[in-house]
C-alpha positions in Angstrom: 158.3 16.9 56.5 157.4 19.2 59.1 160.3 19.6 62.1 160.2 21.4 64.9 163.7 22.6 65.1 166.0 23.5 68.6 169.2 22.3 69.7 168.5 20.0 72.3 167.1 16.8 72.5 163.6 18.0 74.1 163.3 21.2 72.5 160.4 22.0 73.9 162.1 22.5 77.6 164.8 24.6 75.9 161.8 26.9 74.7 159.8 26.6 78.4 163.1 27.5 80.4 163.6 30.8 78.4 159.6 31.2 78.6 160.1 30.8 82.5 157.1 28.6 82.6 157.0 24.7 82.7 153.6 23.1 81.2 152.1 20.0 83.1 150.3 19.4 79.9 152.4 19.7 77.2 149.7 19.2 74.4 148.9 23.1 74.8 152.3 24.4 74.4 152.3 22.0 71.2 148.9 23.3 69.9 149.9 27.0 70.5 153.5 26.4 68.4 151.2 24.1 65.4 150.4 26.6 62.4 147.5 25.7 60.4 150.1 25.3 57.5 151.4 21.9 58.8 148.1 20.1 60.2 148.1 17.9 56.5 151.5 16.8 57.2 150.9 16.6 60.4 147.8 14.3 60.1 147.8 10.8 60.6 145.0 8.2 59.5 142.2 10.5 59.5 142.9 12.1 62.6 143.2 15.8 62.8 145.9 17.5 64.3 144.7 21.1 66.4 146.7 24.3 65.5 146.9 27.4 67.4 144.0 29.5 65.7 141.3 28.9 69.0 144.2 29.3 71.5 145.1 32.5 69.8 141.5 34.1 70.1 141.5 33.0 73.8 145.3 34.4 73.7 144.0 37.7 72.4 141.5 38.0 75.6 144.0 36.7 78.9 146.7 38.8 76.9 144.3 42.1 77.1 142.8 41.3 81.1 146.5 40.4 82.0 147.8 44.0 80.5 144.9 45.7 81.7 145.1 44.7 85.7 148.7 45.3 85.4 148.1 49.0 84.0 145.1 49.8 86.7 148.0 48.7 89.6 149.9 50.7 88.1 148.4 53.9 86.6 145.9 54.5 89.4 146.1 58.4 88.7 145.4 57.9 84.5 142.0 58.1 82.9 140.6 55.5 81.4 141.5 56.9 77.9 145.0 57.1 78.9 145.1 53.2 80.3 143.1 51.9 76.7 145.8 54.1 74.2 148.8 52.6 76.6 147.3 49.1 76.1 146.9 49.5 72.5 150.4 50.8 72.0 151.6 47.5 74.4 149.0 44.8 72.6 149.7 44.9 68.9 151.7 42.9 66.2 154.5 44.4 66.1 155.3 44.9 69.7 153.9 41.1 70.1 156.5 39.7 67.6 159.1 41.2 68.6 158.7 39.8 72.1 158.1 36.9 70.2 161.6 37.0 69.2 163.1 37.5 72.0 162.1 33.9 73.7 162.9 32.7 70.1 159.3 31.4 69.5 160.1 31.6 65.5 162.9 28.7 66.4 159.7 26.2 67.9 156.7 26.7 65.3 155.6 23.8 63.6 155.1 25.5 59.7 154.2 23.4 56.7 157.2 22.7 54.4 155.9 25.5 52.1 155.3 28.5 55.0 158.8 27.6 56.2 160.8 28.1 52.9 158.6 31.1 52.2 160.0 32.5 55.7 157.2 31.9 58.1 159.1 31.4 61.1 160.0 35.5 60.6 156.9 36.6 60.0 155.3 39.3 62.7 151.7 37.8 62.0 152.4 34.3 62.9 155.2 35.0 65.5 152.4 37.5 67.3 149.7 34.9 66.8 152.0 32.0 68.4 152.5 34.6 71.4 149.4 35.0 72.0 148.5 31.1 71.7 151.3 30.3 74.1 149.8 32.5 76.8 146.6 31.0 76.1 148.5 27.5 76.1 149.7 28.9 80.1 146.3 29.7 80.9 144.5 26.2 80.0 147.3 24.7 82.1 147.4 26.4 85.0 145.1 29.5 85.1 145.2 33.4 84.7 147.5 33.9 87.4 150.4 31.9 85.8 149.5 33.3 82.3 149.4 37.3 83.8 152.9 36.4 85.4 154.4 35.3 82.9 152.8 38.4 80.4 154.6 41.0 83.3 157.8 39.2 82.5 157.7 39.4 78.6 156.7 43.1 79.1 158.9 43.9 81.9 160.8 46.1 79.9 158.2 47.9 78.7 156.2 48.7 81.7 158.8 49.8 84.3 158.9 52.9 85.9 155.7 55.4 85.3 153.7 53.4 82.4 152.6 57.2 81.8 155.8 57.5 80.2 154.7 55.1 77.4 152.1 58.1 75.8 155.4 60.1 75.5 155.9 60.9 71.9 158.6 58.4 70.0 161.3 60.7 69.8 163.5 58.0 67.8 161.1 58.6 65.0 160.7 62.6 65.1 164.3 62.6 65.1 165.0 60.5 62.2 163.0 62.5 60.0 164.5 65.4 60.9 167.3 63.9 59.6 166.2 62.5 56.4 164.9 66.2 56.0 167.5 67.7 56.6 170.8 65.8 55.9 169.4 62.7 53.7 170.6 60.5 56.4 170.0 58.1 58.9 170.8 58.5 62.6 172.9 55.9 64.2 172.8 54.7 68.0 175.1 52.9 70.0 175.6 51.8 73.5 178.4 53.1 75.7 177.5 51.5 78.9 175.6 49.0 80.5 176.0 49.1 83.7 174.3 47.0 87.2 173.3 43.9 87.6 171.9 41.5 84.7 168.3 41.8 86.1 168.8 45.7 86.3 171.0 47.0 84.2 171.4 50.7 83.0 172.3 51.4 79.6 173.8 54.7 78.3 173.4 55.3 74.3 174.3 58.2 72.0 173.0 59.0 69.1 175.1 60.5 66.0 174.2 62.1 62.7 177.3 61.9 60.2 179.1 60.6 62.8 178.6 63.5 65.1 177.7 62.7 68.8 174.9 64.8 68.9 172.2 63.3 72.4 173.1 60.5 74.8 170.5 59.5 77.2 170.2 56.8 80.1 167.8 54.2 80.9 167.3 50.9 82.3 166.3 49.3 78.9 167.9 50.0 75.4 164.6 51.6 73.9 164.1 54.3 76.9 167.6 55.2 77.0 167.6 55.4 73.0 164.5 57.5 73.5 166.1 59.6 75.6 168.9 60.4 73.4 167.2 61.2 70.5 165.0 63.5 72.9 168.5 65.4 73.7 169.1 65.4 69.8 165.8 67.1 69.2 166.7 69.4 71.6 170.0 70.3 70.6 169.0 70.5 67.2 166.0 73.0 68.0 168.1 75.2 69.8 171.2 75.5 67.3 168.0 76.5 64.8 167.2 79.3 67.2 170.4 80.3 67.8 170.8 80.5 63.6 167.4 82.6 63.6 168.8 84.8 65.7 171.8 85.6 64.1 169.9 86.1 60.7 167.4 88.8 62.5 170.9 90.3 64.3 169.4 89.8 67.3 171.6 88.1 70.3 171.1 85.8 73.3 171.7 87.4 76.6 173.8 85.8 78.8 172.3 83.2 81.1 169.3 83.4 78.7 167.6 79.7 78.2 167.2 78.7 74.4 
């Protein structure tokens, strides 16, 4: 029996309220949450049941145009080179499921009784693939304009400030294997502030090794202020090494010097 699970008694206005979009037809929203898996349980008298593999491709294409006219408002002084590696780092799997997760689209698929045991409803493919067929669901019902708004608000957090900033190498990754490297360890972060309104909040993070404080950084989303604080690390780190190198050659810092 396939279910499609949520905790009130119309589920699917649970799931369009934390979307922030409300279908006049609801038989796309219901296609773009069907997975192939459950169309034979699905199935009635012959009849077939549509899933969300066509409104994925179409997904795929309103997802990419609504990205792309945001990036060209937006990046007016990048190249073109620079706009097509910020889209690809914005329109892939896992930055698609994890969006995914955060309007809880794993809680609303319709999976065959097999995919859900084996964990379908946690899989990046299929969450990324029901993203993408939900913004194709909004743009069969209403048009590109209500699809690309409601793409700007799932990526909010992503594109604010310079998108520039988003070809800035993932210091979060550099630093932990720095760390592995160095001290067979994993670094840990943790946030110390959130401060501002819900819509705007800043957040301030540190970052420790062995429980050492050793970067905090600020930002008004988790990851860039977690960026930033593993930058600091990096930094800090790189210049304790040059102080060490120093000392082994004998030679010292002036004062006022910048390491």
């Amino acid at each position: 029996m396939v279910r499609l699970s949520g905790r009130t008694s119309d589920p699917l206005r649970a799931f369009e309220k934390t979307l922030g979009y409300r279908f006049k037809q609801r038989k796309y929203l219901t296609e773009a949450l069907t997975h192939r898996s459950a169309v034979a349980e699905l199935s009635r008298d012959g009849a077939s049941t549509p899933w969300n593999e066509r409104l994925e491709f179409l997904g795929d294409a309103v997802l990419s145009l609504a990205i792309s006219t945001e990036l060209m408002d937006r990046g007016q002084h990048l190249p073109e080179g620079d706009l097509s590696r910020i889209r690809a780092s914005l329109v892939n799997e896992a930055m698609l499921a994890r969006l995914a997760r955060k309007v809880q689209i794993g809680d609303y698929l319709v999976l065959g009784a097999g995919e859900r045991k084996s964990g379908g409803a946690a899989k990046d493919s299929l969450l990324a693939d029901a993203l993408e067929a939900v913004i194709a669901a909004i743009y069969r019902d209403a048009g590109f304009d209500a699809a690309a708004k409601v793409v700007k608000r799932l990526f909010g957090d992503e594109m604010t400030g310079d998108v520039s900033q988003i070809l800035m190498p993932d210091y979060k990754t550099l630093l932990q294997e720095l760390a592995q490297e160095q001290h067979k360890v994993t670094p840990t972060y943790e946030v110390v502030t959130a401060e501002g309104p819900e819509h705007r909040k800043e957040f301030t993070i540190v970052v420790r090794i062995k429980d050492q404080v050793l970067g905090e950084g600020r930002g008004i989303s988790k990851k860039k202020a977690a960026q930033a604080a593993a930058k600091a690390a990096l930094d800090r780190l790189a210049g304790d090494e040059r102080i060490q190198r120093g000392r082994r050659s004998g030679s010292t810092v002036s004062k006022g010097e910048v390491l």
